[in-house]
C-alpha positions in Angstrom: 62.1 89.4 139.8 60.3 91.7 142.3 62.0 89.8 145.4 65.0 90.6 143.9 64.8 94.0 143.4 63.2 95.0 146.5 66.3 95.7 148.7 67.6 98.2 145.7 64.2 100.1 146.3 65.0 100.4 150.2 66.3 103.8 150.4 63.3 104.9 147.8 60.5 103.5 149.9 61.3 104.7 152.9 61.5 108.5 152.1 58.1 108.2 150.1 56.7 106.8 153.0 57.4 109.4 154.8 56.1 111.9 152.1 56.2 115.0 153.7 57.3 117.8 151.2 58.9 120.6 153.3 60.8 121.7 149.8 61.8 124.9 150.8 64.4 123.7 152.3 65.8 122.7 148.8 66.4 127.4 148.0 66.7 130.1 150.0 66.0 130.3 153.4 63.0 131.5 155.5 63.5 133.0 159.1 61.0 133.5 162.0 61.1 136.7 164.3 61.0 136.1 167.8 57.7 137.0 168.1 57.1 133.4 165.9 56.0 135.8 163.2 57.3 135.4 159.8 60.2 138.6 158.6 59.7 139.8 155.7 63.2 138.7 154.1 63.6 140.5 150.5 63.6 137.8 148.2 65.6 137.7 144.6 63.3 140.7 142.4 62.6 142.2 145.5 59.8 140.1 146.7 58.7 138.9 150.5 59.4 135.3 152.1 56.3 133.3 151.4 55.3 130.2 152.9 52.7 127.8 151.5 51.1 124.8 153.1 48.9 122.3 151.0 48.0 118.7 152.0 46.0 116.1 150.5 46.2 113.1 147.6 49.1 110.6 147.3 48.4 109.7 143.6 49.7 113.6 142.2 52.3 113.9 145.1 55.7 112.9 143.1 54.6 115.6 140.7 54.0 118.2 143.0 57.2 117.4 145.5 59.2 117.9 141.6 56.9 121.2 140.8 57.5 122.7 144.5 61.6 121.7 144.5 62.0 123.6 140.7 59.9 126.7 141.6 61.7 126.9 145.0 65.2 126.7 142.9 63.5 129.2 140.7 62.2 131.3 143.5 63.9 130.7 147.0 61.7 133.1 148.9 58.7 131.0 148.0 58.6 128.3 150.3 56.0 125.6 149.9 54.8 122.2 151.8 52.8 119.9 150.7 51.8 117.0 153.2 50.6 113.3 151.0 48.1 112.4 153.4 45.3 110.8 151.1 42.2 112.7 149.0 40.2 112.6 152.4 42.3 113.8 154.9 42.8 116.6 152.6 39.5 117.7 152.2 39.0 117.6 155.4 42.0 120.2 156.6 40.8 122.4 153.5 37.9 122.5 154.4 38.5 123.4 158.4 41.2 126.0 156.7 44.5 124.8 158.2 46.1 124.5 154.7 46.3 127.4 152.2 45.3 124.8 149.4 44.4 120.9 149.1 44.5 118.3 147.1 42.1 115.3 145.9 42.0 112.8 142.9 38.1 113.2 143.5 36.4 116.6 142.8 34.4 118.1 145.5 31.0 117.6 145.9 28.9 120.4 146.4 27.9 119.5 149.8 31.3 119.7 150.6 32.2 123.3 148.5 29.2 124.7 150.7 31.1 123.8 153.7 33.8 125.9 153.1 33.4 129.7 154.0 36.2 131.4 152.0 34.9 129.7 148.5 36.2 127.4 146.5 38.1 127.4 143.4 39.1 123.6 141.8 42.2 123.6 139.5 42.4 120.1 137.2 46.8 120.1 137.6 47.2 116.7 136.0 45.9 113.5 135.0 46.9 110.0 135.3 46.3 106.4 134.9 45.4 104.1 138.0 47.0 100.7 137.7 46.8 97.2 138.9 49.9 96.3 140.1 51.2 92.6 140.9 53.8 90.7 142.4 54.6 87.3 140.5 57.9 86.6 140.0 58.8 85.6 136.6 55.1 86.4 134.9 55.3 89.7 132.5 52.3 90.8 130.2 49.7 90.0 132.0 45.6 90.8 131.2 42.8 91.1 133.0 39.3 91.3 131.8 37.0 93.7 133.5 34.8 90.3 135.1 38.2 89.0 136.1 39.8 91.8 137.8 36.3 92.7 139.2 35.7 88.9 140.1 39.2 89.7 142.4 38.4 92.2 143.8 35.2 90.8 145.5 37.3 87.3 146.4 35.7 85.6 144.2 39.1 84.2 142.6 41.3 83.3 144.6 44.7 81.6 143.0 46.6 82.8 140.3 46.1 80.0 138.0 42.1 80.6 138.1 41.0 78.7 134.7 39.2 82.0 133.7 43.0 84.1 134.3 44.8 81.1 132.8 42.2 81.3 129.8 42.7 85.0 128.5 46.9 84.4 129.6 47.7 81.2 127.7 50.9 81.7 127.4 51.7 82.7 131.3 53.0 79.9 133.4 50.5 81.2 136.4 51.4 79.8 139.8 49.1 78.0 142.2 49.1 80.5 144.7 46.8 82.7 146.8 45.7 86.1 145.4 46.4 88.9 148.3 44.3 92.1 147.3 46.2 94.9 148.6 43.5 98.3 149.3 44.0 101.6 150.6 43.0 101.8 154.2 42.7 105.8 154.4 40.0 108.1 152.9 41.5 108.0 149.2 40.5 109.7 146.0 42.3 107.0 144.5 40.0 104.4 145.9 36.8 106.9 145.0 38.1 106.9 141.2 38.9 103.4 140.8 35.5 102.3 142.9 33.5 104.5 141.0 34.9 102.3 137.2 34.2 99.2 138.9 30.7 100.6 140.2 30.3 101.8 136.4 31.0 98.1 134.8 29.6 95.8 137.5 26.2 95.8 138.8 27.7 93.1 141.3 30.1 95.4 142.4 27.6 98.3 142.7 25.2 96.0 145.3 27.8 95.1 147.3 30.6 97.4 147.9 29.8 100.8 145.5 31.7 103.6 145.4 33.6 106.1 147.4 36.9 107.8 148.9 36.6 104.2 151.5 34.0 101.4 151.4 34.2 98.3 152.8 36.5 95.8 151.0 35.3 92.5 150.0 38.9 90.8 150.6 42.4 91.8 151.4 44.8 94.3 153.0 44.9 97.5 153.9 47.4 100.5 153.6 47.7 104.1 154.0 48.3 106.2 150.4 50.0 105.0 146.9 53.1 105.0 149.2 51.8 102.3 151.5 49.7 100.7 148.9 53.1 100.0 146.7 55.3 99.1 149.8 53.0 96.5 150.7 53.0 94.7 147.2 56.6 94.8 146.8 56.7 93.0 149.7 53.3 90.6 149.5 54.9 87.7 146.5 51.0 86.8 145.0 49.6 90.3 145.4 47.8 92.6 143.2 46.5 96.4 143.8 46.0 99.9 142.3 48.2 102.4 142.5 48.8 105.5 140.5 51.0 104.3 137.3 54.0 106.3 138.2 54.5 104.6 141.9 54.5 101.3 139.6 56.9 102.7 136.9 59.4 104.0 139.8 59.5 100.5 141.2 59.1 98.6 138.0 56.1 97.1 139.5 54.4 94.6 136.2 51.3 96.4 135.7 48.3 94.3 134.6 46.8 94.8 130.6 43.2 96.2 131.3 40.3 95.3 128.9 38.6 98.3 128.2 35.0 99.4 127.1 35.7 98.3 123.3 36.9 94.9 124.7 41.1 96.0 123.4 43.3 94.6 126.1 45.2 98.1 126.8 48.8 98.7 128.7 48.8 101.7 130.6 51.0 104.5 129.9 50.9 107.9 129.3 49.8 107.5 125.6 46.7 105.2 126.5 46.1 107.7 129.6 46.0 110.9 126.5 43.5 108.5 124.3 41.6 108.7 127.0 41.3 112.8 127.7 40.9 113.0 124.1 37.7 111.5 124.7 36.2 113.3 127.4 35.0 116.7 127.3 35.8 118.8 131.0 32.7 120.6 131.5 33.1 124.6 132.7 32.8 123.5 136.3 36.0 121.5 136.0 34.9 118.8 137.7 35.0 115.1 135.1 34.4 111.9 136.5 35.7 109.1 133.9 34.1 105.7 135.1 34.5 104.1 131.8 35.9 106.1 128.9 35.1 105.4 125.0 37.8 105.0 122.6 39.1 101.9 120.8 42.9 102.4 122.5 41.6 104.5 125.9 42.9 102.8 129.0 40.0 102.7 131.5 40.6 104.4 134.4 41.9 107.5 134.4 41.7 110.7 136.3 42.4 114.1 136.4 43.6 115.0 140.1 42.7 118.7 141.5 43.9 121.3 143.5 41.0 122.9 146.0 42.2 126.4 146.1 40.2 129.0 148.5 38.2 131.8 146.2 40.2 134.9 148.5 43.7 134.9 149.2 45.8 138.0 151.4 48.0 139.9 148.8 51.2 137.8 149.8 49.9 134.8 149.9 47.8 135.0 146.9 49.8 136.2 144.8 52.5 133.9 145.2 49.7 131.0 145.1 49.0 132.3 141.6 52.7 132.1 140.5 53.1 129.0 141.7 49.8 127.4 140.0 50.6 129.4 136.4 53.9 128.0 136.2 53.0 124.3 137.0 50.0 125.1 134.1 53.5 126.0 131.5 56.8 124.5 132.3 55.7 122.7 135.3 53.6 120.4 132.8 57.2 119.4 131.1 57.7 117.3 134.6 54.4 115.4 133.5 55.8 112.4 131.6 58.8 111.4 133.0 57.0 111.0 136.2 53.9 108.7 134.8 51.6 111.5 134.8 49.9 112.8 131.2 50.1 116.9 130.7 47.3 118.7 130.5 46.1 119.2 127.1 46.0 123.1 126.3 42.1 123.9 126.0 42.1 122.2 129.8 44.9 124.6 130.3 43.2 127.5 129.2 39.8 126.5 131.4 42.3 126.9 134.3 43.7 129.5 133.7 41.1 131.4 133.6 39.2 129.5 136.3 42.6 130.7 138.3 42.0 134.3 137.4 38.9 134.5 139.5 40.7 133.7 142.9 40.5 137.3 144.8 43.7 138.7 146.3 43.4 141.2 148.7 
């Protein structure tokens, strides 16, 4: 039972609330001349301390906080932070240049690459399924149908035992009891994925809320990143909201049967999340927006999630930018699954690559 389990998740919750990925401090160490500039410290092979910075989406961040602790043990003069404040926020401090890369579940726009004076290069890292998490004790294997789960979402049902929940879950004892939609308050390529699926399958949906990284919710409560957004349904007994599928898996959060574009009532996991890049082409631009994928056994929302590196680099930092990406693209990808997320299948791998190899270092 979820009220049950909360208080073993205690010590869990709190430190990804406070996501804030300093892992350098997990290999070798990093001083600061007096002058507040960095010394150049000879690493192991001879290299120079290098610090990164990075901030940005929530949904890839247990991922990337694994990827930056193994490279660091790897490499301990490579020292990299990586700040999970939402797909928005990390735009934004891209964009100004007060990061050295960024992070969003939602590709940039080109408004928004034309903004940005040192270029843009997007890298597809991962790709993962967002869920629709619940908290009803007792009640496993439950389904949604996409006018049910969009009929909650714009508080149009209201109680758990709703005849037209009870009707496709006959054999769930659902309680009478008030439906909390739980939403991400913050600017959230999360919320611009998911919003943009049910924008996709609703024309309801699509007049009155639409899409985007933040729109106006219908019904609920907010909260800031997956972190938040998972915190607050562990603790809300009747609630329901998305969240990346590896913040549900952590917590063992029941997760919510989908019924997808063939009308197959499909779990998510990283197999469904596969079936559905198997069915979507990434174009050369890299950028793929999958509101609602084909495929008899393809779960129905799922996203790949990007980094927003610059297009010119200095020779120390760029360098050890490229490192770091290349070895997330091959071993780092071995992290994928047991985290919830699906690795990138090698022709994407390749794209990037080679997308990679046109960031400048001088």
């Amino acid at each position: 039972m979820i009220s049950v389990k909360f208080s073993q998740r205690q010590v869990w919750l709190t430190s990804l609330l406070a996501l804030t990925l300093s892992i350098g401090a997990c290999g070798g160490s990093q001083t600061t001349a007096p002058s507040g500039e960095q010394s150049q410290t000879p690493a192991s092979g001879g290299g120079q301390s290098v610090s990164l910075t990075g901030a940005g989406a929530s949904f890839p961040a247990p991922l990337y906080q694994r990827w930056f602790s193994e490279y660091n043990k790897q490499n301990p003069n490579v020292q990299i932070s990586y700040q999970s404040v939402g797909s928005g926020a990390g735009v934004e401090q891209f964009t100004q240049g007060t990061v050295d890369f960024g992070a969003s579940d939602v590709a940039m726009t080109d408004e928004e690459i034309a903004q940005v004076e040192r270029g843009v290069v997007l890298l597809p890292m991962t790709a993962g399924s967002i869920v629709l998490g619940y908290n009803l004790p007792d009640v496993q294997g439950l389904k949604l149908s996409r006018q049910v789960y969009t009929d909650i979402l714009l508080g149009k049902i209201t109680k758990w035992n709703d005849p037209a929940i009870a009707e496709i879950n006959p054999d769930l004892q659902l309680p009478d009891q008030n439906i909390t939609v739980v939403y991400r308050s913050d600017g959230s390529g999360t919320t611009g994925v998911f919003t943009k699926h049910l924008t996709e399958i609703s024309p309801e949906w699509q007049e009155k809320v639409g899409e985007g990284k933040t729109v106006s919710w219908p019904t609920g409560i907010g909260a800031k990143g997956n972190e938040g957004v998972t915190a607050q349904i562990l603790q809300t007994e009747g609630s329901i909201g998305y969240i990346e599928y590896g913040y549900a898996e952590q917590q063992d959060i029941p997760i919510a049967s989908l019924e997808n574009k063939s009308g197959n009532y499909i779990e998510p996991s990283p197999e469904s999340a596969a079936k559905t890049l198997e069915a979507v082409t990434l174009p050369e631009n890299l950028r793929a927006f999958i509101a609602d994928p084909e495929g008899t056994d393809s779960y129905p929302i799922v996203s790949y999630t990007w980094i927003m590196a610059y297009k010119q680099y200095d020779a120390n930092k760029g360098q050890a930018f490229k490192d770091v990406i290349n070895w997330a693209l091959t071993e780092g990808q071995t992290y994928s699954e047991e985290l919830g997320y699906v690795p990138l299948p090698e022709p994407v791998v390749q794209k990037v690559e080679a997308a990679l190899e046109t960031i400048q270092v001088q």
